[in-house]
C-alpha positions as CSV (number, residue, x, y, z in Angstrom):
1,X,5.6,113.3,-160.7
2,X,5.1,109.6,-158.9
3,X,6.5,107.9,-161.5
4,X,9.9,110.1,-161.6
5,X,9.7,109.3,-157.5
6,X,9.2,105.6,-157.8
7,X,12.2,105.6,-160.9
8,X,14.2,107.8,-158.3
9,X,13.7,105.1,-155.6
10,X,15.2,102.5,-157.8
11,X,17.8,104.4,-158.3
12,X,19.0,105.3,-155.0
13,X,18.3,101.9,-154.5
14,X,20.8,100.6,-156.6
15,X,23.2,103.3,-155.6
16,X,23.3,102.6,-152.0
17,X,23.1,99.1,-151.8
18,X,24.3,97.8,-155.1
19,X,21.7,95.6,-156.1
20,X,17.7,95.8,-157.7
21,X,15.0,96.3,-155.0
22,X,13.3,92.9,-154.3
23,X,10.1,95.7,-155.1
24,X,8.7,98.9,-154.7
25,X,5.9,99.4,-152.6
26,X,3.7,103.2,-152.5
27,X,1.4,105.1,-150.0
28,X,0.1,108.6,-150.9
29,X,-0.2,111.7,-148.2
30,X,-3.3,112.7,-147.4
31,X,-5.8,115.9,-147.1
32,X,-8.3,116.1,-144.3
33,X,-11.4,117.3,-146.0
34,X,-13.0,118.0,-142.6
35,X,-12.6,116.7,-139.0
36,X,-9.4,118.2,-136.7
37,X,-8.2,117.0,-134.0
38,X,-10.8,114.5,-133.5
39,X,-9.4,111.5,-134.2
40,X,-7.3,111.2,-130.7
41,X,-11.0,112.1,-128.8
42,X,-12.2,109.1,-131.1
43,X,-14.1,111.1,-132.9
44,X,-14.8,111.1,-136.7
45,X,-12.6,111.9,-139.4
46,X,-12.7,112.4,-143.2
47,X,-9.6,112.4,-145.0
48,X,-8.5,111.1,-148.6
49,X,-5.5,110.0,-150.0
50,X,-3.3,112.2,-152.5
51,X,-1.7,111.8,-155.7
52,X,1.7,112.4,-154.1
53,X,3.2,109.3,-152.4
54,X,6.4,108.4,-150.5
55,X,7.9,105.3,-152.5
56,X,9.6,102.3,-150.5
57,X,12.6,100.3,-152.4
58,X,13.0,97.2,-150.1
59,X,15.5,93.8,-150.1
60,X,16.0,91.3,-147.4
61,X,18.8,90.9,-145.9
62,X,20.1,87.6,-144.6
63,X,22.6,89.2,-141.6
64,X,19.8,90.8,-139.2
65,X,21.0,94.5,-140.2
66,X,18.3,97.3,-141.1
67,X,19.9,99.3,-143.1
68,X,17.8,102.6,-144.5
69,X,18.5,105.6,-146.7
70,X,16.4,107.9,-148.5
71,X,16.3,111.0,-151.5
72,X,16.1,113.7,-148.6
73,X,18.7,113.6,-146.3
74,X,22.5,112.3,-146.7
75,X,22.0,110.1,-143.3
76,X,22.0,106.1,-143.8
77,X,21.0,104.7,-141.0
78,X,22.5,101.1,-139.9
79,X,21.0,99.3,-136.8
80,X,20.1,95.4,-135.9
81,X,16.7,94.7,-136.4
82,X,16.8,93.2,-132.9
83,X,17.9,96.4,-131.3
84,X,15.5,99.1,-132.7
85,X,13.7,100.5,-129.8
86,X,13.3,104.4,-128.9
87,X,16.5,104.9,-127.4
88,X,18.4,103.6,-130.2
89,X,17.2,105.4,-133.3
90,X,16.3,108.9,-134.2
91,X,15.6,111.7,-136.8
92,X,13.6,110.6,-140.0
93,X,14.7,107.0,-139.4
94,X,12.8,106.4,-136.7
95,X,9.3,105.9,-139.1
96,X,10.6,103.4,-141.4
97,X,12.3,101.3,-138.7
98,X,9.6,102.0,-135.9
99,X,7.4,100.3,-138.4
100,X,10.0,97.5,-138.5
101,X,9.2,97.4,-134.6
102,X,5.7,97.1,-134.6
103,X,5.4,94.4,-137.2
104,X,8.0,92.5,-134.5
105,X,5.8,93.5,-131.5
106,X,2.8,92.3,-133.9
107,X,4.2,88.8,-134.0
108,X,6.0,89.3,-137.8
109,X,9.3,87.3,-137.8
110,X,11.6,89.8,-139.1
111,X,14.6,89.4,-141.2
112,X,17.3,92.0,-142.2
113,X,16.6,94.5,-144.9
114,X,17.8,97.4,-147.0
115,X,15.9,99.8,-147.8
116,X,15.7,103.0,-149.3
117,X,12.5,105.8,-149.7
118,X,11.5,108.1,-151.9
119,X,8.9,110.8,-151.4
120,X,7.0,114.0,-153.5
121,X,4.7,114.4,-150.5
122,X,6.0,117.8,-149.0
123,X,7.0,117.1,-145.4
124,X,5.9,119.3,-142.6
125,X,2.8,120.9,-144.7
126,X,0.1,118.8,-142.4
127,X,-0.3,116.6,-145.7
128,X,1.5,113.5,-143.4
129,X,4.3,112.9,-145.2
130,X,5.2,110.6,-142.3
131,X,2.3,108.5,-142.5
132,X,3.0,108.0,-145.8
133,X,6.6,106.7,-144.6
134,X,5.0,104.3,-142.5
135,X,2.3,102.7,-144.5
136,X,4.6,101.9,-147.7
137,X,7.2,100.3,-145.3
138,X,4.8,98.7,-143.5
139,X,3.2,97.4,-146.4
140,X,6.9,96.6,-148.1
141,X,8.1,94.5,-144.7
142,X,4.4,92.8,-143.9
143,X,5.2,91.1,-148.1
144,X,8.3,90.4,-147.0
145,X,8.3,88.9,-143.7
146,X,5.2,87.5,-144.6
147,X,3.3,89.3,-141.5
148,X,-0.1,88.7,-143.0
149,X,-1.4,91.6,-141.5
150,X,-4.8,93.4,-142.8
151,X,-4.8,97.0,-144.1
152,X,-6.4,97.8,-140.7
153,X,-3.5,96.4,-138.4
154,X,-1.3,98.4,-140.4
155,X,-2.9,101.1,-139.8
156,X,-2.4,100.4,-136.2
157,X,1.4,99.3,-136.9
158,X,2.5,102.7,-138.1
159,X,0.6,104.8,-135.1
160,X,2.1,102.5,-132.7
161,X,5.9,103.2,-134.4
162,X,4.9,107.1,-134.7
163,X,3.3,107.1,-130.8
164,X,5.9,104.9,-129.4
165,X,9.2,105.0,-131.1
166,X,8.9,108.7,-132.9
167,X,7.3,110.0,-130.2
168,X,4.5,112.0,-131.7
169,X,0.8,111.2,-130.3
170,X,-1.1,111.1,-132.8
171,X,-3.9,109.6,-133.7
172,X,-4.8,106.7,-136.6
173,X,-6.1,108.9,-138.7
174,X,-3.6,109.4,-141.1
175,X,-2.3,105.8,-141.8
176,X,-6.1,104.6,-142.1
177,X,-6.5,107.4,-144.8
178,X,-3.2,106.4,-146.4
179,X,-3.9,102.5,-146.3
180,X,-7.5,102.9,-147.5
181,X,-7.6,105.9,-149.8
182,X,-10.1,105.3,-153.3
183,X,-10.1,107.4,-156.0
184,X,-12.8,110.6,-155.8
185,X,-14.0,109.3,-152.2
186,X,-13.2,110.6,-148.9
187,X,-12.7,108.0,-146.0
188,X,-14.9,108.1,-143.5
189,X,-13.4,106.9,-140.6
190,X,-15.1,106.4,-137.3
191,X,-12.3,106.4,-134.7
192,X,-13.4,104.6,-131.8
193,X,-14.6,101.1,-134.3
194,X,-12.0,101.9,-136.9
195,X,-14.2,101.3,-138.9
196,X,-13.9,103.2,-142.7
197,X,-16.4,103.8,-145.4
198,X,-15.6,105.3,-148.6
199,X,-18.1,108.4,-149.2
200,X,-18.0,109.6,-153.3
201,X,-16.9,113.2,-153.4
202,X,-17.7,114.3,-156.9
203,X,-15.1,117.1,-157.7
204,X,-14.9,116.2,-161.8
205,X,-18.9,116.2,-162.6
206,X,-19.0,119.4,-160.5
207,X,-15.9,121.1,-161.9
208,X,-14.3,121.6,-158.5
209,X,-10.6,121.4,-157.4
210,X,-9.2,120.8,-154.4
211,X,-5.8,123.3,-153.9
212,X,-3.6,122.9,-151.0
213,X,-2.0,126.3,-150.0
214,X,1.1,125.1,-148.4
215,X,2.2,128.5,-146.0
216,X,5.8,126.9,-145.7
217,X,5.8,127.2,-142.2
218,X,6.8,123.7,-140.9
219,X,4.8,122.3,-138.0
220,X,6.4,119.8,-135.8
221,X,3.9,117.7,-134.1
222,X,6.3,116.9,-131.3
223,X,6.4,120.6,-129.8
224,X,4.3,120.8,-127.2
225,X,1.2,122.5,-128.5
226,X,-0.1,119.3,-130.0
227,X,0.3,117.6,-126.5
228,X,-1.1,120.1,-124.7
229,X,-4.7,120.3,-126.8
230,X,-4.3,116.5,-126.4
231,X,-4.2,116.7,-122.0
232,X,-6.6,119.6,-122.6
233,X,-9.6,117.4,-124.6
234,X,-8.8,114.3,-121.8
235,X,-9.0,116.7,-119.1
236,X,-12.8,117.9,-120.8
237,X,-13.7,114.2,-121.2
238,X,-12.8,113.3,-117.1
239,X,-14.7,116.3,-115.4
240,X,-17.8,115.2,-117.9
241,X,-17.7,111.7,-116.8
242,X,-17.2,110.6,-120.5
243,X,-14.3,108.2,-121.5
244,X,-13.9,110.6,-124.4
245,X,-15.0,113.7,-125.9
246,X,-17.3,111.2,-128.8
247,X,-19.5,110.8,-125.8
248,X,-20.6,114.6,-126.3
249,X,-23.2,116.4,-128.0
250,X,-23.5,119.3,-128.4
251,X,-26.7,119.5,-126.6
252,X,-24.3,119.0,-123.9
253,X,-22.3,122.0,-124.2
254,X,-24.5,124.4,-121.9
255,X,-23.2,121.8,-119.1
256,X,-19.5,121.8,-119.9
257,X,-19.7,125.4,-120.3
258,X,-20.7,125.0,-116.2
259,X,-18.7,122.7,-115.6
260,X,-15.4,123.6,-117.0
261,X,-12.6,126.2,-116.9
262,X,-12.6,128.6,-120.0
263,X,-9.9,127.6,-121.9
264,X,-10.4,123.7,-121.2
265,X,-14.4,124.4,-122.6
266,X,-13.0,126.0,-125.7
267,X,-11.0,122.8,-126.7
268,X,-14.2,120.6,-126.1
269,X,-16.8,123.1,-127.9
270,X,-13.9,122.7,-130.8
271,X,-13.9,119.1,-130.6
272,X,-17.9,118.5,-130.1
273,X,-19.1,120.7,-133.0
274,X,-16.4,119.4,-135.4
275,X,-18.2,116.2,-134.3
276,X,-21.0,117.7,-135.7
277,X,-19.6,119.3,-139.0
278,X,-17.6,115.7,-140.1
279,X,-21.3,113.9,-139.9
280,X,-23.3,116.9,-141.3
281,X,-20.7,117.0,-144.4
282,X,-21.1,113.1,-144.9
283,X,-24.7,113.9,-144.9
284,X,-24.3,116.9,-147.8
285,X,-22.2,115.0,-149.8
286,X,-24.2,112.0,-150.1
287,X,-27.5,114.0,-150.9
288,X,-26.6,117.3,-152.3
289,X,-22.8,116.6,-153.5
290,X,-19.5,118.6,-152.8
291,X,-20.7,122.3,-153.6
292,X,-22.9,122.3,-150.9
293,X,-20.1,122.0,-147.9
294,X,-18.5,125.0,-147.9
295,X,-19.6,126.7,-144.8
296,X,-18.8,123.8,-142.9
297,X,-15.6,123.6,-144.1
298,X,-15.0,127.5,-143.0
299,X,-17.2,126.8,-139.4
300,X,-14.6,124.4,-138.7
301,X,-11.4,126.8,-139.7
302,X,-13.4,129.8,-137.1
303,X,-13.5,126.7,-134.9
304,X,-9.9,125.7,-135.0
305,X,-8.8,129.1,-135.6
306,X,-10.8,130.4,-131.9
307,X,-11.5,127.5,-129.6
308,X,-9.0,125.1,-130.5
309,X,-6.3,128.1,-131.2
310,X,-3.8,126.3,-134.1
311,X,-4.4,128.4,-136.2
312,X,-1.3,130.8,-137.5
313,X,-1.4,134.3,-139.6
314,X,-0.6,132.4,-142.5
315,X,-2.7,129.7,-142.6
316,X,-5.8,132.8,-141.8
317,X,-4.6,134.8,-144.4
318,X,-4.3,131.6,-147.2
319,X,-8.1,130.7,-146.1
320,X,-9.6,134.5,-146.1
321,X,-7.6,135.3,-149.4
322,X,-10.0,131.8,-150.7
323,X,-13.0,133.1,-149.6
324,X,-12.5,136.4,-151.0
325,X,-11.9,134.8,-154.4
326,X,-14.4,132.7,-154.5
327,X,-14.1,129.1,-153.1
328,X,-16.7,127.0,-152.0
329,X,-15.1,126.7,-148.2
330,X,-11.4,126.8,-147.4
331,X,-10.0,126.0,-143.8
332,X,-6.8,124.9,-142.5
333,X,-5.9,121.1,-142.3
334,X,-3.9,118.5,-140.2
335,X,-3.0,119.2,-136.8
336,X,-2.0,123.3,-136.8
337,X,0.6,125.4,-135.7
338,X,1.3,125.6,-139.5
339,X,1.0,123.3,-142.4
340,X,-1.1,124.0,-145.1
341,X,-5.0,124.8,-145.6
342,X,-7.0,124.1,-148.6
343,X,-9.8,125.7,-150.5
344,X,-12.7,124.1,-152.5
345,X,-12.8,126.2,-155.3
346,X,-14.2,125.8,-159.1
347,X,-11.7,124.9,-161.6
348,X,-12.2,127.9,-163.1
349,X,-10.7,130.1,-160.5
350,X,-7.7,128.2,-159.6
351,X,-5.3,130.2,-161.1
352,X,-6.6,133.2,-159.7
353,X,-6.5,131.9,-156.2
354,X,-3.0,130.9,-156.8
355,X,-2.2,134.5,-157.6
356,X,-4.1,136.2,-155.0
357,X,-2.7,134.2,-152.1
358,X,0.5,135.0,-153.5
359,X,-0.1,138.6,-153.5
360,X,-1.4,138.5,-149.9
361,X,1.5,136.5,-148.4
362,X,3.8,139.0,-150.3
363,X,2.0,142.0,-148.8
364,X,2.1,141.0,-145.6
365,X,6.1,139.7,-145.6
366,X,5.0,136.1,-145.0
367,X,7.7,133.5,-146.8
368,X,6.1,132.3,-150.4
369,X,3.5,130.0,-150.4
370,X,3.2,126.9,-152.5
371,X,0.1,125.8,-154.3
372,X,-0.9,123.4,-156.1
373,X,-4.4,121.3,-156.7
374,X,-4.6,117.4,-155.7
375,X,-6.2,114.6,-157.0
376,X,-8.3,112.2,-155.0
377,X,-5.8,109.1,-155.1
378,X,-6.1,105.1,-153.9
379,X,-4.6,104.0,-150.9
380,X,-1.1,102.1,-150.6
381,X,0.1,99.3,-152.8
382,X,3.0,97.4,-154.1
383,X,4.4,99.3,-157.6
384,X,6.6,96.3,-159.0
């Protein structure tokens, strides 16, 4: 499928601006294996790229215009690179030229440029198809402009353009997971040091599959649940006298429990043991392999799906329906209120999962799923 994507991008390319791309630059989506809603509480995290990447077609232009178009949407949008700022762009735009933005605020000396994207990553699964966005135009312009930025500052590049110009706070998660996938590891990323180690995961020798069950129902990180969980775990993190929910154990959940209002404990014991599970599944994987993380990967579903409440019917009934066939562990992934989950499950059984999710979404009058198994992919890079 990527390379129909990247040979689409060309070709809008040359449709739209009448010319061959200077190049073609890549960045997969990514899975979380484990670790929600941690990353803002500077937490730990452990995602890993996908084999289905957003493609960026990028030129310079000499006249100071940013002009952007992509395969999804008919829009083109037009601006001067000087004038990009929050106010003055919006809808899908705003990721490619926020990025533009925070290369500028980064020091890059920008140029015009026309560009045009690409993508098989689904959008508004939890699989963050904007991230994607970010990191390939953010590697495309840092070539370009000659930014000489590292992989880690643009990581930080595209949260700033996704915080500040989209809108959306999230953490740096995704763009680290994007920027520094490896093929068959997981990323384990420490979000207070930023700093990322690639752990071996070991699906092939152990005949396992990853499958994302996508529920359809599209989650918008900009609503106001997101931002409320987000006020919710600072809140925790002030009346505990921490400068963020990391601080905590969970030996220190008997005194939050005192301490705190109901619903505000809930979000912490959420984000403390998940903590827990993201180190405990490093752990597993480095000295018993893959097979053996299943229960943590449903402890942290129960967790999301109770204390953090993101959960929806459909992402519940995709992860029961996986346990009931058979998988490993299954939970939902990315930051809730839809999305997608995913199952660990032996390659065997794939294509009975498929059809028992299916069946259950049917039964119950949900809208059709999608699945599909993912590869373990490498991180962003320039195509041609």
């Amino acid at each position: 499928m990527s390379s129909e994507s990247k040979a689409a991008a060309i070709a809008g390319f040359i449709k739209h601006f009448g010319t061959e791309p200077t190049g073609v630059w890549s960045a997969p989506g990514r899975v979380n294996l484990i670790g929600e809603h941690t990353d803002y509480n500077e937490g730990f995290v452990l995602p890993f790229a996908i084999d289905r990447r957003t493609y960026a077609a990028v030129s310079l232009r000499t006249d100071g215009i940013a002009r952007v178009a992509s395969g999804f949407t008919s829009e083109v949008a037009e601006i001067p690179v000087e004038k990009i700022s929050k106010d003055s762009v919006s809808g899908w735009s705003g990721y490619p030229l926020g990025v533009a933005w925070a290369l500028m605020q980064a020091g890059a000396k920008p140029s015009g440029f026309n560009l045009f994207v690409e993508s098989d990553v689904p959008v508004g699964a939890g699989l963050s198809s904007s991230a994607a966005i970010e990191c390939s135009v953010a590697m495309a312009l840092n070539d370009l402009w000659g930014a000489n930025q590292d992989r880690s500052a643009l990581a930080k590049i595209g949260q700033k353009a996704e915080n500040e110009i989209v809108g959306a706070p999230t953490g740096i998660m995704d763009q680290t997971a994007s920027l520094f996938g490896v093929i068959d590891h997981v990323v384990f990323l420490d979000c207070r040091s930023l700093v990322a180690e690639a752990i071996p995961l070991g699906l092939q020798q152990n005949s396992l599959e990853i499958v994302v069950m996508d529920t359809k129902v599209s989650h918008r990180l900009v609503d106001g649940g997101y931002a409320a969980r987000r006020a919710a775990c600072e809140e925790g993190a002030k009346q505990m006298g921490v400068s963020s929910l990391r601080d905590l154990t969970v030996s220190d959940l008997t005194k939050a429990e005192s301490l705190l209002e109901p619903l505000i404990y809930k979000r912490v014991r959420h984000v403390v043991t998940e903590n827990a599970r993201v180190i405990e599944t490093v752990e597993l994987l480095k000295s018993s392999g893959p097979q053996a993380i299943g229960p943590l990967l449903y402890a942290s579903h129960e967790s999301m799906r109770d204390d953090f409440e993101i959960s929806i019917d459909e992402l519940d009934c995709a992860v029961e329906t996986a346990m009931q066939v058979g998988a490993v562990g299954a939970r939902m992934t990315g930051g809730g209120f839809g999305g997608a989950a995913i199952a660990l499950i032996h390659s065997s059984k794939v294509a009975q999962l498929k059809s028992a999710v299916s069946e259950a979404f049917e039964t119950r009058g949900f809208a059709k799923p999608e699945l599909f198994s993912v590869k373990v992919d490498s991180g962003a890079r320039r195509e041609s």
